[in-house]
C-alpha positions as CSV (number, residue, x, y, z in Angstrom):
1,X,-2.7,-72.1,-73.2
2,X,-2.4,-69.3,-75.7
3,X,-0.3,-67.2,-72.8
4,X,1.8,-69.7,-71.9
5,X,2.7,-69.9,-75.9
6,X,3.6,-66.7,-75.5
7,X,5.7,-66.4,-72.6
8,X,7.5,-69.5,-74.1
9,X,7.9,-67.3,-77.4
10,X,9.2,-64.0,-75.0
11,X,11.5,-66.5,-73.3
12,X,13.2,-68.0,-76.2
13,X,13.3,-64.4,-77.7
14,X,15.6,-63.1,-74.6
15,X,17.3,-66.0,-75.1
16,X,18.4,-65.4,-78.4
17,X,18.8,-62.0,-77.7
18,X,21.4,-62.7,-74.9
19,X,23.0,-65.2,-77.1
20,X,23.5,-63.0,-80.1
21,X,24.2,-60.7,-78.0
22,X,27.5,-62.5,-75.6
23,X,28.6,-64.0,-79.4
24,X,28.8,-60.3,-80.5
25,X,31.2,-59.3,-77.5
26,X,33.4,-62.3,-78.1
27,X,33.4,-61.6,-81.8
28,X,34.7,-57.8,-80.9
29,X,37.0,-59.2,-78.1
30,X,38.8,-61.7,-80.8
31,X,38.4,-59.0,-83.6
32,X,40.5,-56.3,-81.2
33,X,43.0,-58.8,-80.3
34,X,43.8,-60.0,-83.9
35,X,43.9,-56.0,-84.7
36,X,46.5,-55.8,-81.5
37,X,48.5,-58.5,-82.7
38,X,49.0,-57.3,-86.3
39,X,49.4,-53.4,-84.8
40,X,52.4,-55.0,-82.2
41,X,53.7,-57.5,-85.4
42,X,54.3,-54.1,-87.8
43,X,55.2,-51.9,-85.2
44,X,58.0,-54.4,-83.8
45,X,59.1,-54.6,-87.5
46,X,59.8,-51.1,-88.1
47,X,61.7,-51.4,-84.9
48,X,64.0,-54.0,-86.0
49,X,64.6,-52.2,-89.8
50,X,65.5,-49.2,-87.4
51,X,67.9,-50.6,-85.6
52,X,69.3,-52.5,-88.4
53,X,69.7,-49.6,-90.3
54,X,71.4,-47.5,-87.4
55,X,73.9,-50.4,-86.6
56,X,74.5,-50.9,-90.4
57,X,75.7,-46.9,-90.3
58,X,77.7,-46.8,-87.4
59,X,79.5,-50.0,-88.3
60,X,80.0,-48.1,-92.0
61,X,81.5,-45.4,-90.1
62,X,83.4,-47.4,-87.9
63,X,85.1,-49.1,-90.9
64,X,86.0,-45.8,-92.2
65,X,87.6,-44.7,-89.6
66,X,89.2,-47.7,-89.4
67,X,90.5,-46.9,-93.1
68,X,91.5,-43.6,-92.6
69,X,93.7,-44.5,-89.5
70,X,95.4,-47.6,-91.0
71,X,97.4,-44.9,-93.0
72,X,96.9,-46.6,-96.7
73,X,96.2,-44.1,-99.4
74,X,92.6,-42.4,-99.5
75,X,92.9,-44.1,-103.5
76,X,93.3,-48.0,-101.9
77,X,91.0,-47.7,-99.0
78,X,88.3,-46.1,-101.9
79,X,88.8,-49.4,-103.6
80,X,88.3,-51.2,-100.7
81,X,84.8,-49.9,-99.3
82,X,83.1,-50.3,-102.8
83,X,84.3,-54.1,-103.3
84,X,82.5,-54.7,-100.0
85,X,79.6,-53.2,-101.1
86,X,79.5,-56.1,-103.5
């Protein structure tokens, strides 16, 4: 009787063993994807403020030009670009 205590004992301690043990690599599977996520979230981000940066630029530039080749005084076309930076 006592072994067959025992063996019950060694069985239920695999068991809980195995199941600590699969709840561990779920915990690290969900942990790395939630890291993934919030990596691709910032990175995508920092993207997007890239971009809009660069487009904001070239359409600055653009509208420049634009000035310059309308043929209105460099004093007018002045005014102009910093009331639409208000």
């Amino acid at each position: 009787m006592a072994n067959q205590v025992l063996m019950t004992i060694s069985q239920d301690e695999e068991e809980r063993a195995r199941l600590m043990r699969d709840e561990k690599i779920l915990l690290d599977y969900y942990s790395g994807l939630s890291y993934a996520k919030k990596t691709g979230i910032k990175i995508g981000e920092e993207r997007g403020e890239k971009r809009g940066e660069q487009k904001g630029r070239k359409e600055k530039v653009q509208e420049i030009i634009d000035l310059w080749k309308s043929g209105i005084p460099a004093e007018e076309n002045l005014r102009k670009l910093e009331t639409s930076k208000a």
